[in-house]
C-alpha positions as CSV (number, residue, x, y, z in Angstrom):
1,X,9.3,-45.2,12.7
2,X,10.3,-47.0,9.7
3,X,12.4,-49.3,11.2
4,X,10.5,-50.2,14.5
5,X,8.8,-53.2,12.9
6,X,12.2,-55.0,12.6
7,X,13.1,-53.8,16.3
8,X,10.2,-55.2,18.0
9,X,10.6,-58.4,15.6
10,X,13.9,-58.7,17.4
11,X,12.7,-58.6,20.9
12,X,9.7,-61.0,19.9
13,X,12.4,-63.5,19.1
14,X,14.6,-63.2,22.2
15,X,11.5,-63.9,24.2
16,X,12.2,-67.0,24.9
17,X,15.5,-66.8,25.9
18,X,14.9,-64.1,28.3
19,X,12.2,-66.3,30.4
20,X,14.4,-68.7,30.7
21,X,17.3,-66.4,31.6
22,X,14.8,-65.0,33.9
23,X,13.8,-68.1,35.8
24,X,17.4,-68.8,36.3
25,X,17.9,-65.7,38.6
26,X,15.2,-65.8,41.4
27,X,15.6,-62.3,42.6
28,X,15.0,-61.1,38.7
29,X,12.0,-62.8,38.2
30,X,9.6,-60.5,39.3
31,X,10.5,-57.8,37.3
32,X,10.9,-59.0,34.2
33,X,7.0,-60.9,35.0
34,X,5.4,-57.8,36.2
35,X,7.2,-55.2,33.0
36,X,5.8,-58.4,30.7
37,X,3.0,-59.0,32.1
38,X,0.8,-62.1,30.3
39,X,-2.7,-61.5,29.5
40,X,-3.2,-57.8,29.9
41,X,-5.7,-57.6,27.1
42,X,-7.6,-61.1,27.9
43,X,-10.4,-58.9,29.5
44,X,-10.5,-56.2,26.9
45,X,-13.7,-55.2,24.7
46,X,-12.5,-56.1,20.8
47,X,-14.7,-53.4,19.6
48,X,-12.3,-51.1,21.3
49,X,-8.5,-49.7,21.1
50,X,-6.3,-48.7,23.4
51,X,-4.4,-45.0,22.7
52,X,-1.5,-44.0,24.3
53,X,0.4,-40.5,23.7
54,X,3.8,-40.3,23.0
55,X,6.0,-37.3,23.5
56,X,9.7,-37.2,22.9
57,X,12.4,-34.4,23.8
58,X,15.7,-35.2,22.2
59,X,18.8,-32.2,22.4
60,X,20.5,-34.1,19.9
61,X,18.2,-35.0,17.4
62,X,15.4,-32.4,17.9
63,X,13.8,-33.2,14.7
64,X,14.0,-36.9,15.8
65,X,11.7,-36.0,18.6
66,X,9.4,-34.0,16.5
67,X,9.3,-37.3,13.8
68,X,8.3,-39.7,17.0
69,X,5.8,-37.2,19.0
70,X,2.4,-38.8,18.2
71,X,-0.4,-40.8,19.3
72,X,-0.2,-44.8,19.3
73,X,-3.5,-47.0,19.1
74,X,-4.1,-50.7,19.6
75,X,-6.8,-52.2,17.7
76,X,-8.1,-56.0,17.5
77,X,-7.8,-58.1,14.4
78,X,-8.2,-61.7,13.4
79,X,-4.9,-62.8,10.9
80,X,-5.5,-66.3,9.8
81,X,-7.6,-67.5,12.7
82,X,-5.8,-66.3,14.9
83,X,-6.8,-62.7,17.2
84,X,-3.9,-60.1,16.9
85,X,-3.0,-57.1,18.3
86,X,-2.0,-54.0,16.2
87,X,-0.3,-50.9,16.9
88,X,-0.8,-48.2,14.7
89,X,1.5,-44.5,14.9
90,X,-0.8,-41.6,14.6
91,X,0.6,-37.7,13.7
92,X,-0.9,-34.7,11.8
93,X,-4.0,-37.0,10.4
94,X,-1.2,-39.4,8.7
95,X,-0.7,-43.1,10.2
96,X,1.6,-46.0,9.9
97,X,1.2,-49.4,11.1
98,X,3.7,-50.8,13.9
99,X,3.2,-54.5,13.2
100,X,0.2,-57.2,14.6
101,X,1.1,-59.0,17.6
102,X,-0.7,-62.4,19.8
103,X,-3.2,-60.9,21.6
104,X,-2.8,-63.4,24.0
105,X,0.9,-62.8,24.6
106,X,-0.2,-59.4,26.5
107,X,0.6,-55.8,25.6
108,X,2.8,-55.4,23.0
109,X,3.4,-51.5,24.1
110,X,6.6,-52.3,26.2
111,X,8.3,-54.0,23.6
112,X,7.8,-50.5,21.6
113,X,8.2,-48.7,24.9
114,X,12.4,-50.5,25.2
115,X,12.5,-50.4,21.4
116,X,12.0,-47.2,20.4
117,X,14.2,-46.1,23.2
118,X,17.0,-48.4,22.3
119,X,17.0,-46.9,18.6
120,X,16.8,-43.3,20.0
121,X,19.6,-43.8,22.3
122,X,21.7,-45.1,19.4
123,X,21.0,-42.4,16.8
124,X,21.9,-40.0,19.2
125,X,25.0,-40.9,21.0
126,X,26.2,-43.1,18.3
127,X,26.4,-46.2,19.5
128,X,25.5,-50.0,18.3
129,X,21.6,-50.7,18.9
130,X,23.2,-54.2,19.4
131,X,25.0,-53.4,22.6
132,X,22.5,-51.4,23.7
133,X,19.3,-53.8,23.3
134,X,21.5,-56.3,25.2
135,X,22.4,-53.9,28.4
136,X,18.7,-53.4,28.3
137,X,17.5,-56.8,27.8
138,X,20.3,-57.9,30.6
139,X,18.8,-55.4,32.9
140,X,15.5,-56.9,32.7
141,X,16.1,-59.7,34.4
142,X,18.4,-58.2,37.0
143,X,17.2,-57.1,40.8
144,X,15.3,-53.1,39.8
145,X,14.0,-50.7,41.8
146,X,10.4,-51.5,42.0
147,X,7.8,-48.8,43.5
148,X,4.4,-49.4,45.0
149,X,2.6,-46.2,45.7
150,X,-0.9,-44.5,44.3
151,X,-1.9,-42.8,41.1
152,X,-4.7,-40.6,39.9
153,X,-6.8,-42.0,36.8
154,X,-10.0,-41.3,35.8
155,X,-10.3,-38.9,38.5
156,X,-10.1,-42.0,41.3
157,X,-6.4,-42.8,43.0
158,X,-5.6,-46.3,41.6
159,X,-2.7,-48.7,43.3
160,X,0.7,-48.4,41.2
161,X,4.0,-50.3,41.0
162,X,6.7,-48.8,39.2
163,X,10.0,-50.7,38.2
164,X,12.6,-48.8,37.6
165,X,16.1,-49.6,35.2
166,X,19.4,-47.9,34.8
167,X,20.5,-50.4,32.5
168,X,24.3,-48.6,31.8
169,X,24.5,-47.7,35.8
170,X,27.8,-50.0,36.2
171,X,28.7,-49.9,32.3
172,X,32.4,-49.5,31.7
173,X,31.7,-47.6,28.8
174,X,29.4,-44.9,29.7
175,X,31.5,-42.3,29.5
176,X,31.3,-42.2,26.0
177,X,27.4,-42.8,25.9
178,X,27.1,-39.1,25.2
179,X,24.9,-38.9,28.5
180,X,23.4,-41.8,28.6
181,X,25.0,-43.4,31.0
182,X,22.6,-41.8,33.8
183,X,19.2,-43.5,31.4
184,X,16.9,-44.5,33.6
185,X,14.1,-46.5,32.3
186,X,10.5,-46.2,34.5
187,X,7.1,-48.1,33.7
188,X,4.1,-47.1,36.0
189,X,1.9,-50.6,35.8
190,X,-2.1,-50.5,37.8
191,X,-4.8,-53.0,37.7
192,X,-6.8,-50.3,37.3
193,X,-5.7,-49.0,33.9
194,X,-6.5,-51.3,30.8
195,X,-3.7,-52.5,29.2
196,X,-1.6,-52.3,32.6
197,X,0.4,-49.5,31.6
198,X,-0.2,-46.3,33.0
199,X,3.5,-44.8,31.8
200,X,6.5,-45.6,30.1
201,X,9.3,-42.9,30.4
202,X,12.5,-42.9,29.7
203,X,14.8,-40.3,30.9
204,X,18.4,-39.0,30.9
205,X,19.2,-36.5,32.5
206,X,21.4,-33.2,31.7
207,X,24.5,-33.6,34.1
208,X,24.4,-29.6,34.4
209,X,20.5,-29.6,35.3
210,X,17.6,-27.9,33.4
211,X,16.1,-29.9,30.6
212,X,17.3,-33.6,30.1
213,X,19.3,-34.7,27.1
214,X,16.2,-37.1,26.2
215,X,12.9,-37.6,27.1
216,X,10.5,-40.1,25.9
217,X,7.0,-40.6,27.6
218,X,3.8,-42.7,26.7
219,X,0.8,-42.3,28.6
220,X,-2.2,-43.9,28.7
221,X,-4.8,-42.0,27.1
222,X,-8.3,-43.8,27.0
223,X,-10.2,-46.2,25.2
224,X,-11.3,-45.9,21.2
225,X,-14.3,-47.4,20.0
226,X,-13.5,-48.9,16.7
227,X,-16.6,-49.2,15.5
């Protein structure tokens, strides 16, 4: 986790660049708006934190997966006038913080969602996290699969959409990706679910079956009075 901080840092300051790559291309627009959602936490109690659970499966760096399996919080702060939000990694009573965020930006958990995905993905199959953070951030703003069905949280069935990315589908190297290639990135979104994200899974698949090659879910878990 030590080097998430810089990660997201990147993808905060490639923001702007991707909006406006995004408004160039009509039939990407809606799914880059609906993964980064603006104002997600506008309607949130401050005295409260989101948690989210985190579980990782990795074949080839099983004590990678065991190092990012946790629990991740966000909290409420004021920094210099101004209200943040903070993510904070939680495992085996220890913590670490992730790095403050604008509230008013929206959920900062998909940056960490792509992030910590794009840094798994290179420590495993080798590659550059540069030219992987750019097939992701180019698939963003391409046409995705996106998913309306139902859900079951808090013991109701809430509305879903799900947008789905396979950002190394039609990559001419993904034969060397180590089985990567096949990644396909899925965020479950609801109304109903505060924060607006319900999931965030990553998955690629073993090309012989059984259990994938990696594996990286966060769930929404409940609300944490911080009080």
């Amino acid at each position: 986790m030590r080097h998430i901080l810089a990660l997201i840092g990147a993808v905060v300051l490639l923001a702007g660049p991707l909006v406006g790559a995004a408004a160039a291309q009509n039939a990407g627009t809606a799914t880059y708006d609906l993964l980064f959602r603006n104002g997600t936490l506008d309607d949130l109690a401050r005295d409260t934190a989101l948690v989210y659970d985190r579980t990782v499966a990795n074949r080839a760096k099983p004590e990678a997966a065991t190092r990012d399996t946790g629990t991740i919080a966000l909290s409420f702060s004021e920094t210099d006038g101004k209200e943040v939000a903070t993510l904070q990694f939680r495992q085996d009573g220890k913590h670490r913080n992730l790095g403050s965020f604008p509230a008013s930006v929206g959920n900062p958990m998909i940056m960490f969602f792509y992030e910590t995905v794009v840094r798994d993905m290179a420590e495993a199959a080798g590659g550059s996290p540069f030219y992987i953070r750019n097939r992701v951030k180019d698939s963003l703003i391409q046409p995705a699969e996106v998913t309306r069905g139902t859900a079951t949280f808090e013991g109701a069935e809430v509305e879903t959409v799900t947008v789905t990315l396979r950002p190394f589908a039609e990559d001419p190297n993904r034969a060397q990706m180590s089985g990567f290639g096949d990644l396909a990135l899925a965020v479950t979104m609801s109304e109903a679910v505060p924060g607006w994200y319900l999931t965030l899974a990553a998955e690629a698949p073993h090309p012989e079956g059984g259990d994938p090659i990696y594996r990286s879910v966060i769930a929404f878990d409940g609300l944490e009075d911080t009080q």
